[in-house]
C-alpha positions, 0 to 999 in steps of 0.5 A, spaced: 219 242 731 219 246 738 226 246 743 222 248 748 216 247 752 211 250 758 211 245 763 205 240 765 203 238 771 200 230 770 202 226 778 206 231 783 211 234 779 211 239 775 215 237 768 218 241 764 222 239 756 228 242 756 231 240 749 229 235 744 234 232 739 232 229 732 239 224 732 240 220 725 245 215 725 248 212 719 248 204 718 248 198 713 241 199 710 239 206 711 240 211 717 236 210 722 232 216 726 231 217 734 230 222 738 233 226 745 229 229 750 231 232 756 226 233 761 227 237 768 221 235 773 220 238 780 215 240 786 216 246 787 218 245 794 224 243 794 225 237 790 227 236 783 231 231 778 232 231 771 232 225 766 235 224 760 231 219 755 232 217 747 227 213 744 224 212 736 219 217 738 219 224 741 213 221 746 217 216 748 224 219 749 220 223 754 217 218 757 222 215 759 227 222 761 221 223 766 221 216 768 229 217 769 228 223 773 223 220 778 229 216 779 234 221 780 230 226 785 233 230 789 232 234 795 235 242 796 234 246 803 231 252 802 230 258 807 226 264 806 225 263 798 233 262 797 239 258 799 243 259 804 250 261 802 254 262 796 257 256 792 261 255 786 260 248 783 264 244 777 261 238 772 265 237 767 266 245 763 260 247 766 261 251 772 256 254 775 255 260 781 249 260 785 248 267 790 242 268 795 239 274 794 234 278 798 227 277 799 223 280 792 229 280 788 227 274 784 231 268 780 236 272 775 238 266 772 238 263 765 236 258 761 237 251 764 239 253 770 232 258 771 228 251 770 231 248 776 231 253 780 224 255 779 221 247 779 225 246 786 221 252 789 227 257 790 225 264 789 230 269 789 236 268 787 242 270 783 245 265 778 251 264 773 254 259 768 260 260 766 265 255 761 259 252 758 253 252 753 251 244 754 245 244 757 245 237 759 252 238 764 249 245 765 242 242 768 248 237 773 252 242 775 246 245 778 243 240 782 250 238 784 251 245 786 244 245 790 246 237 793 251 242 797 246 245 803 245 241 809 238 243 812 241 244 820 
């Protein structure tokens, strides 16, 4: 099964799967299976969301992470390819610190904080997570960092 998975373009926004989970519970029959899917999409034009959906089927649970993430988009400023200042921002454990950098420097990020970056159409910046491996508060913590800029 792959973790991870180049993004598709189907309607306006780019989708990309993040992670997806195989989750067995235990019941009075059996177990029964389903499974986690944790999508980000974006324009790359400074709207993205991310969704979180579970279903019997991995195509289902990505149907409707995508449909959840439609619902939760959100709109970050951007001027000349980066944000505007420093922030540090916290979500539960995860803390993340997002630096602007100069033009032709790139996105110096990782992992999930790199996606949605690069899907809310940010071209340089400088990027740290720090207290956290979760994914899923890692992915929060940036969108609610990025929510901080107010267009002026």
């Amino acid at each position: 099964m792959r973790k991870e998975q180049t993004g598709s373009k189907i309607s306006e926004y780019i989708e990309n799967v993040i992670q997806i989970k195989r989750v067995s519970k235990k019941t009075q029959g059996g177990s029964n299976v389903s499974f986690t899917a944790l999508v980000v999409i974006g324009n790359k034009n400074g709207t993205v969301g991310t969704g979180y959906g579970k279903g019997k089927d991995v195509t289902t649970a990505i149907s409707k992470a995508i449909a959840k993430a439609k619902k939760e988009l959100v709109t970050v400023f951007i001027k000349d390819g980066t944000i505007v200042h420093e922030v540090l921002e916290s979500y539960g454990s995860a803390n993340v610190l997002l630096k602007p950098a100069p033009k032709g420097a790139g996105i110096i990020a990782g992992g999930s904080v790199r996606t949605v970056v690069e899907l809310a159409g940010i071209k340089d910046i400088s990027a740290k997570m720090l207290g956290s491996n979760n994914k899923i508060c890692n992915i929060r913590c940036t969108l609610k960092a990025l929510q901080k800029f107010k267009s002026k």
